[in-house]
N, C-alpha and C positions, 0 to 999 in steps of 0.2 A: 259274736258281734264285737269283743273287746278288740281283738286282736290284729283287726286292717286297722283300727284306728291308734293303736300303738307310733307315735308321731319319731321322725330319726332328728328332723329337726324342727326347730319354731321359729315364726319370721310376726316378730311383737312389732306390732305399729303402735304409733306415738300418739295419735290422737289427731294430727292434721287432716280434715278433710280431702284435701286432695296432695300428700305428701307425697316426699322423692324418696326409694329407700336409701339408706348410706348405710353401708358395712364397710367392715377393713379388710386386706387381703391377708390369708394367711403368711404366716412367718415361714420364709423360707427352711425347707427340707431337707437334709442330707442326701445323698443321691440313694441310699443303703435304704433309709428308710418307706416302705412300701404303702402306696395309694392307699387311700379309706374312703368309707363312706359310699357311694355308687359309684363301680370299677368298672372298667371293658378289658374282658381275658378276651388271649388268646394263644390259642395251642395251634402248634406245629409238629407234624414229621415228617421222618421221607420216606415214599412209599416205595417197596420193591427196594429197599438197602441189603438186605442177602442174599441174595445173587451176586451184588459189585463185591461185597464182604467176603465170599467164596470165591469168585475169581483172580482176586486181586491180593487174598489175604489178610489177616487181621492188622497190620504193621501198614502196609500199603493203602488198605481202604479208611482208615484212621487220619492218615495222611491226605488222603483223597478227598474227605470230608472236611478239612480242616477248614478248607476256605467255606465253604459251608456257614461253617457256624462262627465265622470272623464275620460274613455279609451281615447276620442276624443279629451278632452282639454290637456291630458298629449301628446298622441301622434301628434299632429298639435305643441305644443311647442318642442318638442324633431326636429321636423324635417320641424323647420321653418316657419310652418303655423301661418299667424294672423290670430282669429277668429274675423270675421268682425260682425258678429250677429250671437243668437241666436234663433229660432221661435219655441216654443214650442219642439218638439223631431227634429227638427231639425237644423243644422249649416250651414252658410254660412262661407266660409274659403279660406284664397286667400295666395297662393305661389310667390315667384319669380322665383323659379325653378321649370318646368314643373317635370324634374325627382324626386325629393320631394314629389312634390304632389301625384305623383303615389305611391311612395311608402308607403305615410301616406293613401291613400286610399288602399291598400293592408294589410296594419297591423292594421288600424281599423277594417276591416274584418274578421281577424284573432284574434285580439284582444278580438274584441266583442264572437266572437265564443269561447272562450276561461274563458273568464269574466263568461260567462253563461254557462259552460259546464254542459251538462246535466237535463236543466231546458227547458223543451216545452215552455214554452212564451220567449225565449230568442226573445231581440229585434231583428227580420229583417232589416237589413239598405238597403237603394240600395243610390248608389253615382254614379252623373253625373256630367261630367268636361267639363271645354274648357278652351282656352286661348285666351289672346287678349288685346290691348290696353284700357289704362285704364281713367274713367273719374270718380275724386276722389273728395268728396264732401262733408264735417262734417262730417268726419271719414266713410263714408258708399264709395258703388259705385255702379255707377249708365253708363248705355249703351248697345249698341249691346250686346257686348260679355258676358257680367253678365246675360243679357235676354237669351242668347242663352244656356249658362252651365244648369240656371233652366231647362231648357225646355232638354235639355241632361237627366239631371235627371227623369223629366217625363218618359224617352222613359226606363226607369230601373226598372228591377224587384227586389223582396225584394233575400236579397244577393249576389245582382248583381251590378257591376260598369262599368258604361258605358261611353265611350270619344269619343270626336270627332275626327273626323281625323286629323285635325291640330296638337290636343295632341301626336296623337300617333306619327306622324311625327316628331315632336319637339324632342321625346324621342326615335329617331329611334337609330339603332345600338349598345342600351342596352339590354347583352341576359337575362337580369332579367325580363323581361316585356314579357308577352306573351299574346297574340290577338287574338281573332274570330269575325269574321267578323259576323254584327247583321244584320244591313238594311241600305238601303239607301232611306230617308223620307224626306217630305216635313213638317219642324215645325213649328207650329203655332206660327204666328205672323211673317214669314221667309217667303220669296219670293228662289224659288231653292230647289233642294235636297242636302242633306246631311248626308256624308258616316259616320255611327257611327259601332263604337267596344265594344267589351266584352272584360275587362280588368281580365283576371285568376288570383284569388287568391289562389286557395284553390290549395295544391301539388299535389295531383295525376291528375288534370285534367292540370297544365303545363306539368306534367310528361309525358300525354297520349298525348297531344295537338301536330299534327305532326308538321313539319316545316312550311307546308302551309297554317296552316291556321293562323299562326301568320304575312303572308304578305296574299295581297287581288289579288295572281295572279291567283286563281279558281276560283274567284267568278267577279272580274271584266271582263266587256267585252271590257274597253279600254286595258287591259293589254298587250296585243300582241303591238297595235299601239303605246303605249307609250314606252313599249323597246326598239324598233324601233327608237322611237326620240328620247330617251336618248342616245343610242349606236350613233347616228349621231352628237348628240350636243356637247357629249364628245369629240369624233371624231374630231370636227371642230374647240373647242377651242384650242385645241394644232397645228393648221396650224401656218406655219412659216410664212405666211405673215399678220397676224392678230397684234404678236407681239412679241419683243426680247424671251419672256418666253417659249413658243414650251414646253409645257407639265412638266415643270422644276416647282421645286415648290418657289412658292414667298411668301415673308413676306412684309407688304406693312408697313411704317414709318409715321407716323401723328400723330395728335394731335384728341382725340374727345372732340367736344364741343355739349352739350344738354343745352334744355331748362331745361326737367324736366325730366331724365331718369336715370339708372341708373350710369353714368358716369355723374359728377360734370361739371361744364363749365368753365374750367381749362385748362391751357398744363397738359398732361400728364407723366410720366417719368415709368411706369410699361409695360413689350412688351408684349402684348396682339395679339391672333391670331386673323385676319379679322374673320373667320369660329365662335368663339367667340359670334359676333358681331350678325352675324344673327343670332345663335340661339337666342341670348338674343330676337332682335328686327324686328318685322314684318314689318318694314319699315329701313332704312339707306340709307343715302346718301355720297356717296364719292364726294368729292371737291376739284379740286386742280390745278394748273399750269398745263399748257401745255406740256405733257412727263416726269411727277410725279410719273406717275404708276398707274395712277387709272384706265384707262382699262386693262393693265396687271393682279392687282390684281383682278377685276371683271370676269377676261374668267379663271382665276383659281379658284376664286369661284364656276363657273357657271360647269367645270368642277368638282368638289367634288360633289356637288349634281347631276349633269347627273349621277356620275358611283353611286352614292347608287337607285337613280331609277332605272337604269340598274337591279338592284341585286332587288328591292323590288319594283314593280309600285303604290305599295299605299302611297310611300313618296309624298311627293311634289313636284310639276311639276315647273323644274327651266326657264325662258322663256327671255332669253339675248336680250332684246328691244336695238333698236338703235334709239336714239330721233333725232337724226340728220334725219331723216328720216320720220321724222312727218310733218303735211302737216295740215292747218287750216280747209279741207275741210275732213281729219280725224274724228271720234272720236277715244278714247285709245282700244277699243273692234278692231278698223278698224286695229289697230298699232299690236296688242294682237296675230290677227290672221296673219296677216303676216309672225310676227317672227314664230309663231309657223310651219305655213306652210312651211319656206323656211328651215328647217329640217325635213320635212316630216308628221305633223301630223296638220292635215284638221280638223277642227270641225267649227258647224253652231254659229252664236253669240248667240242661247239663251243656247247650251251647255258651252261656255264658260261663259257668264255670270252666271250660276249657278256653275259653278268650281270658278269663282271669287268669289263668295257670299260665297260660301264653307272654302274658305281661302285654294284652294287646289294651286295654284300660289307659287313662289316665284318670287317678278319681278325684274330681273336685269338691269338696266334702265341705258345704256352707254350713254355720250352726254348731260348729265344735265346741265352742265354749258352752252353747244352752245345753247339749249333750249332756258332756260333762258334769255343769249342775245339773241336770236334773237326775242323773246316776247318784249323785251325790248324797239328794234328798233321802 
């Protein structure tokens, strides 16, 4: 139970009933110094490289490549990427902005197609992404979510870019980005399945791509049940005796303070929207006085994300936990299903734990501070 609610960062409200948050941006970066906090990797290679390698030679196909990896190192610097390593024809490359990284995996696609027009050995790339908290370590990184992007990449064919669902989430409600839905697999070295996409580059196939198949409402068979729960949870966050806000929209006022993220451990003085906040971080903790506003701002969170599930079920499933409500003879799956149920959507603990392992959640965890104490006692 300790261990989901291990918080990365904390967003401390001041005490204003209906505040604005204000933080400050961080301090500019050296270009050397590498993204923290919630990353978006993304690996690259080219697939079928020794065959050209043996034709061509080592000295020639070296050459042959070079533009290659000039496309990759300009367009990863144009649009933010650090390149964390290089392995032979392929890059390891890590974003702060999921939307970034997409788009550098789109114009590397088109780039390379472009660099090589005309020539049959043009390199093949296939690129596989995720995103995810970072463990950063003599310049490299190392953890689940780096583990998992490779293995993204495995499940990619050559001129194909493949993402997890988390990514596509993260980048929902951009209509530049268009989706088909590939498989859902159990990856090696991963306990669960995991919903992966086909990230379209190439224009006639966004062009021809209907609307459906850039959300996963034909091909999922939770999709009907999760409408269902979003349309309720939405619903519910706006009852008037939950809180003063009734569907109104709120700006919440605080200070964020992080260990190691991307907001400094500072007051802040720039008004940054909560919404903000989680896309940046797959974890946040709101902290604050008693009638601060932090379940206010949480049931208008929790409402933004129900209504874009509503409209797309392959977003992320938002799941408004009341820790007051946790009980030692719990675990967090006993708590998990709960919430989920008393809006209508039932699933067994090992479906939801491969939706946890998925990163298909968003958990809104009301009640952290009573927790807390009451751990305490």
């Amino acid at each position: 139970m300790t261990e989901p609610l291990q918080p990365t960062d904390e967003f401390l409200t001041e005490g204003s009933p209906l505040p604005v948050l204000e933080t400050m941006p961080p301090e500019a970066e050296p270009a050397s110094v590498l993204p923290w906090g919630t990353v978006t990797f993304l690996f690259s290679d080219v697939v079928g490289s020794s065959p050209v390698t043996e034709r061509r030679g080592d000295r020639q196909a070296r050459e042959f490549y070079r533009d290659h990896d000039l496309v990759i190192r300009r367009l990863a610097a144009e649009l933010g990427g650090h390149i964390v390593r290089q392995d032979g024809d392929g890059f390891f490359i890590s974003f702060r902005s999921t939307r970034q990284a997409l788009r550098c995996a789109i114009r590397i696609q088109r780039g390379l197609e472009q660099a090589y027009s005309g020539d049959a050995d043009r390199p093949r790339v296939r690129i596989g992404m995720h995103v995810g908290e970072t463990i950063e370590e003599g310049g490299d990184y190392y953890g689940t979510a780096v583990n998992m992007a490779a293995r993204v990449r495995g499940e990619a064919e050559a001129d194909q870019i493949v993402v997890s669902d988390l990514v596509r989430a993260l980048a929902s409600g951009e209509p530049e980005f268009r989706y088909r839905f590939l498989i859902e697999t159990v990856l090696r070295g991963f306990q669960g399945r995991v919903r992966l996409y086909e990230l379209l580059w190439r224009e006639d196939e966004i062009a021809a791509a209907p609307a459906s198949e850039s959300s996963s409402q034909t091909t999922d068979p939770d999709a009907a049940d999760l409408r269902r729960y979003a349309q309720a949870l939405a619903a519910w966050t706006t009852s008037d005796d939950l809180s003063e806000w009734a569907g109104r929209y709120v700006r919440l006022s605080g200070r964020v303070a992080a260990g190691r993220g991307v907001f400094a451990s500072q007051d802040a003085r720039l008004t940054l929207d909560l919404q903000e906040c989680i896309d940046r971080y797959l974890r946040l903790v709101i902290a604050g006085e008693s009638g601060s506003g932090k379940t206010t701002a949480l049931l208008e969170a929790t409402h933004r994300v129900a209504k874009m599930l509503v409209a797309d079920q392959g977003e992320v499933i938002p799941v408004f936990v009341q820790l007051r409500d946790w009980r030692k003879s719990k675990d967090f799956i006993d708590l998990l299903q709960e919430s989920l149920a008393v809006h209508g959507l039932v699933r067994g603990r090992e479906r939801l734990s491969d939706w946890l392992q998925a990163g298909r959640f968003l958990l809104i965890l009301d009640g952290y501070n009573e927790l807390v104490g009451s751990l305490a006692e």
